[in-house]
C-alpha positions as CSV (number, residue, x, y, z in Angstrom):
1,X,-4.3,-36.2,13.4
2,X,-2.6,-39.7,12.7
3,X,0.0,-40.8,10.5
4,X,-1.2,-44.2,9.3
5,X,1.3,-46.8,7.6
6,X,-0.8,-48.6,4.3
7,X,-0.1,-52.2,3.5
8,X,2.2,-50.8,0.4
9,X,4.5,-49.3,3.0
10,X,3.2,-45.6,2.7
11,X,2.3,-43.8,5.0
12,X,-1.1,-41.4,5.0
13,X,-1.7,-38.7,7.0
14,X,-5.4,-38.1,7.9
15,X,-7.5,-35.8,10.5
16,X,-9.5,-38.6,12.6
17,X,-12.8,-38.0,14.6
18,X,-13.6,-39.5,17.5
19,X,-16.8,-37.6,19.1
20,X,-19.1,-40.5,18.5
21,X,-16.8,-43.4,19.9
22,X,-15.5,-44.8,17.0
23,X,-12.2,-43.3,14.5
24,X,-13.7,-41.6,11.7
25,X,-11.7,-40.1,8.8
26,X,-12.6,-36.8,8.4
27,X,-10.0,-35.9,6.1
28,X,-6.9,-37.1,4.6
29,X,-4.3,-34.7,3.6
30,X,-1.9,-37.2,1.7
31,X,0.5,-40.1,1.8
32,X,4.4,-40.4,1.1
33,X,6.8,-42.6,2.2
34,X,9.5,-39.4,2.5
35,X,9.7,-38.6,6.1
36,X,10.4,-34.9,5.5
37,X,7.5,-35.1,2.9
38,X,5.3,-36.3,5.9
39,X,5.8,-33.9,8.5
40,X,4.9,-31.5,5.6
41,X,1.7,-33.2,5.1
42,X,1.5,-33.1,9.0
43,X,1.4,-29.7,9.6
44,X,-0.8,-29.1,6.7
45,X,-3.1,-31.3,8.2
46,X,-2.9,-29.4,11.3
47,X,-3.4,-25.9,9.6
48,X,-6.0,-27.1,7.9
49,X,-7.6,-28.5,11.1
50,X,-7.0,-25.4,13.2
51,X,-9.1,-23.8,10.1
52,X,-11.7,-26.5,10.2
53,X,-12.4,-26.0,14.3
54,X,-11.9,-22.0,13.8
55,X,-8.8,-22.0,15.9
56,X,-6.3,-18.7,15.5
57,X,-2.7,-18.1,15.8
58,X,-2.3,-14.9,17.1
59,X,1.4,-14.8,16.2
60,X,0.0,-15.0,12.4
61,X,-2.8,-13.1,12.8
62,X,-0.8,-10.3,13.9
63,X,2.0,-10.9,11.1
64,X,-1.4,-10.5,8.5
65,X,-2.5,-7.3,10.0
66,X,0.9,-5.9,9.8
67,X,1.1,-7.2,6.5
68,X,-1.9,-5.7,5.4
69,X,-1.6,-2.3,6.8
70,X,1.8,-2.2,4.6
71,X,-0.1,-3.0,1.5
72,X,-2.6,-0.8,2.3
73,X,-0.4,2.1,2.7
74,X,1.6,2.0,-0.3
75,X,-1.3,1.5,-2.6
76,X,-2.7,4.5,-1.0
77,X,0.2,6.7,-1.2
78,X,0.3,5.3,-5.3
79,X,-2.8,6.9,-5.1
80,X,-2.4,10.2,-3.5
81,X,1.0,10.6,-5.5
82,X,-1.5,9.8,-9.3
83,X,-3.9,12.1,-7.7
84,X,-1.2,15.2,-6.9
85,X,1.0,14.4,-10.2
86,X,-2.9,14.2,-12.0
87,X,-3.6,17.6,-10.8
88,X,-0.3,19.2,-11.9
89,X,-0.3,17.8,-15.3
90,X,-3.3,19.1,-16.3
91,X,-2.8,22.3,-14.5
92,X,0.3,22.7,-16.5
93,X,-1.6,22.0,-19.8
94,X,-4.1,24.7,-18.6
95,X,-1.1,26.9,-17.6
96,X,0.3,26.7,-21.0
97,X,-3.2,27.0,-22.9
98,X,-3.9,30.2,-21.2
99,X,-0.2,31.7,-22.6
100,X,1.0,32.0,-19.0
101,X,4.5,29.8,-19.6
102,X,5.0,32.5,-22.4
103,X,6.1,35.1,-19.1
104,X,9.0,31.9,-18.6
105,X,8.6,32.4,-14.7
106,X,8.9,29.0,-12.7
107,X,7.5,30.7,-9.6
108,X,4.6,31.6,-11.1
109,X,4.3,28.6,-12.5
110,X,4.8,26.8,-9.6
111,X,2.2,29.3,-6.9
112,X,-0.1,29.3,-9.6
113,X,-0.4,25.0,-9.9
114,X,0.0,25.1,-5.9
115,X,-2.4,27.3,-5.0
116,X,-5.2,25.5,-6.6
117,X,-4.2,22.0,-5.6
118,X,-2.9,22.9,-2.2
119,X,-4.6,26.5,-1.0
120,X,-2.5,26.8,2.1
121,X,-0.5,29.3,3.5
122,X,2.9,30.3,1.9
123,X,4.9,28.1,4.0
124,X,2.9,25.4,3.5
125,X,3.1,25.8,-0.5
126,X,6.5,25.9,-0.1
127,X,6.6,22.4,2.2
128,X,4.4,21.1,-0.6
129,X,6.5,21.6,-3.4
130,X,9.1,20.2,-1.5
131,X,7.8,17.0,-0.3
132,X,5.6,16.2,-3.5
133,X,7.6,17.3,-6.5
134,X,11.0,18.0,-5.2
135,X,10.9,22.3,-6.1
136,X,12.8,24.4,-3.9
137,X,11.3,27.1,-4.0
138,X,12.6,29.8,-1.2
139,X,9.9,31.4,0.8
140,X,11.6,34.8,0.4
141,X,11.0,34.4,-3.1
142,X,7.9,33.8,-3.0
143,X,7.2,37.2,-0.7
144,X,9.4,39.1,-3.2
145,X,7.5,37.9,-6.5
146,X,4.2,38.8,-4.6
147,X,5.5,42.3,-4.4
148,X,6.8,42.0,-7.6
149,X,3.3,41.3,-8.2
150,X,1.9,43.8,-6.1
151,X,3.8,46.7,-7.9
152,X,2.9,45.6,-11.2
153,X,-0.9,45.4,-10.8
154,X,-0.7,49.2,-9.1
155,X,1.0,50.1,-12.2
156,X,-1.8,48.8,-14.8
């Protein structure tokens, strides 16, 4: 790198070769006669020269990585959160269709939609309402409306 003062009293900033003996210019990067404009133009040159021999900062590498690992983790979550909220929409639609929002029970509503997104255990179902659409449901509610359930179906 050299800062080279022109005739006209600028100043050009240029990445210089000297492998075969002689200065050759390589590159030049740009010319000002503002100092602080200058030092910009140096340190461009020198990123751009660090790039050109395939040197790495590993301060900035690191500072991508991180900074691509965030990226990548909210546009995954976007996409788990479309894909869950995808699910329960239509679920509800299908809920409806069928005449089930006619019996007005939430907890149905909301084991019915759960258990075929999420087939886990009760506790579980009740840990995903919780975290993914904000429901508190109780788990003793759900063990009494299974009962409820329960009774009803020995009845019929």
């Amino acid at each position: 790198m050299r800062k080279k003062k022109n005739s006209s009293g600028v100043v050009s900033v240029q990445v210089i070769d000297k492998s075969s003996g002689k200065y050759q210019v390589v590159k030049t990067v740009g010319s000002s006669s503002d100092a602080i404009e200058i030092e910009n133009l140096y340190r461009q040159g020198k990123k751009w020269l660090d790039n050109y021999l395939g040197n790495r900062d590993i301060f900035l590498e690191h500072t991508r990585e991180q900074e691509e690992k965030r990226v990548t983790e909210v546009l995954l979550s976007s996409i788990e959160n479309i894909l869950l909220n995808g699910a329960q929409l239509i679920l509800n639609q299908v809920f409806k269709l069928v005449g089930f929002d006619k019996i007005g029970d939430e907890i149905l509503k909301h084991l019915v939609v759960s258990r075929i997104c999420q087939p886990r255990s009760k506790v579980a179902t009740v840990d995903y309402l919780k975290s993914y659409f904000d429901e508190d449901v109780e788990l003793h509610k759900i063990y009494h409306y299974l009962d409820k359930l329960h009774d009803t179906q020995k009845d019929t």
